[in-house]
Structures are given as C-alpha cells and as structure tokens.
C-alpha positions in Angstrom: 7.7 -10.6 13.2 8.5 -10.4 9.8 10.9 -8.6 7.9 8.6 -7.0 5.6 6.5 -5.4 8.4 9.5 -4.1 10.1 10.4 -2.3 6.9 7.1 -0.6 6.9 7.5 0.2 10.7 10.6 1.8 10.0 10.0 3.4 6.6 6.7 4.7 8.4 9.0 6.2 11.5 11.0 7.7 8.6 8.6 9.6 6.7 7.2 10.7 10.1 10.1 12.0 11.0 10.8 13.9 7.6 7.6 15.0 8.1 6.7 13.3 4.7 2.6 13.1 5.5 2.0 11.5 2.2 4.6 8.4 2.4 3.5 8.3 6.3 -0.1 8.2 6.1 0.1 5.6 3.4 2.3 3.3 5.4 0.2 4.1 8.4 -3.1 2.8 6.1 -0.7 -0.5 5.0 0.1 -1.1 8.4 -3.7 -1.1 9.6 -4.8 -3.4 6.9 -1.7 -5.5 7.0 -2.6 -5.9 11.0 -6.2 -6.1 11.3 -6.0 -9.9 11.4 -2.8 -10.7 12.9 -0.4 -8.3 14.7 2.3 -10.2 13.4 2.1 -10.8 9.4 4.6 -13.0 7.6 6.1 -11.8 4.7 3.9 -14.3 2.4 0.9 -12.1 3.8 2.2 -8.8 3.0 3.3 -9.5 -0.4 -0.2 -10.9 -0.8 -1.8 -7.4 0.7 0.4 -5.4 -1.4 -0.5 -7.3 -4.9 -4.4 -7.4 -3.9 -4.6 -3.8 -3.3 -1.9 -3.4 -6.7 -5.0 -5.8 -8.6 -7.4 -3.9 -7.4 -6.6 -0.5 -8.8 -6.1 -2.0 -12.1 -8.9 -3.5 -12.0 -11.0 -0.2 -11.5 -9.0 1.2 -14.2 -9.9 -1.3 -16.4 -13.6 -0.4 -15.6 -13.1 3.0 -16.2 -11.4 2.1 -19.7 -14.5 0.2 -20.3 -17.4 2.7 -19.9 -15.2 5.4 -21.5 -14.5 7.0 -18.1 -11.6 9.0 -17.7 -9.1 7.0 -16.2 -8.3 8.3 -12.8 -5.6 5.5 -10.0 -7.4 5.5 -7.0 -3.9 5.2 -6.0 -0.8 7.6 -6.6 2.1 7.4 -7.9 3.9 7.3 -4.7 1.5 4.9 -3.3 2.0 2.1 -6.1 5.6 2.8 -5.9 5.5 2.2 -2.3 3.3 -1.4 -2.9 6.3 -2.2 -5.3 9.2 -1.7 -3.5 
C-alpha cells in the first residue's frame, strides 16, 4: 500500500474522530475515487487524482470567468488545501 493512501486513511480516522465532518467526508470522497480501480493506489496514482480533480476546478473557473459568471470553486478552501498537502 502506498504511503500516500495511508495518510488519507489516517488523516480520514483523524477527522472522524474530531468529529471534523467536513475534512472527513472529503477524505472519505478521495478515498472512494482514489479506490474505485485498485484497492491499493501507488503514490504516482494519487498525486495524479489529486492534480486532475485540482485541474478540474480551475478549469470550470476559467469557464465561469469566460461567460462573465460569477466565479464560484466547486471546491473549498479546505478541500484544495487538503489536495495540496
């Protein structure tokens, strides 16, 4: 197993247990994507899950900024601070 997903394991069992439902429920989200092809992930894949889903929200942003839509992340702050660390 690789490091990273151990991380999230245990940062998810963390916010569970300081009943942190925003940190936990993201991590729990992560975990299911991260897992729905392998139960294992290496770290190469989670990175890669992590920047996709980073790319993504920029991307739909960017779209926003285009057709003079207020900008609203379809991710929080927490959240993209989460896919960063």
């Amino acid at each position: 197993m690789s490091n990273l997903i151990e991380k999230i394991n245990t940062d998810f069992m963390a916010a569970y247990k300081a009943r942190d439902m925003e940190t936990k429920d993201f991590l729990g989200l992560l975990r299911g994507e991260l897992t729905k092809a392998t139960k294992t992930p290496d770290d190469k894949e989670v990175v890669a899950k992590c920047k996709s889903m980073l790319k993504k929200n920029d991307e739909s942003m960017d779209k926003m900024k285009q057709m003079g839509i207020e900008v609203v992340s379809s991710l929080s702050d927490r959240e993209i601070e989460i896919l960063n660390s």
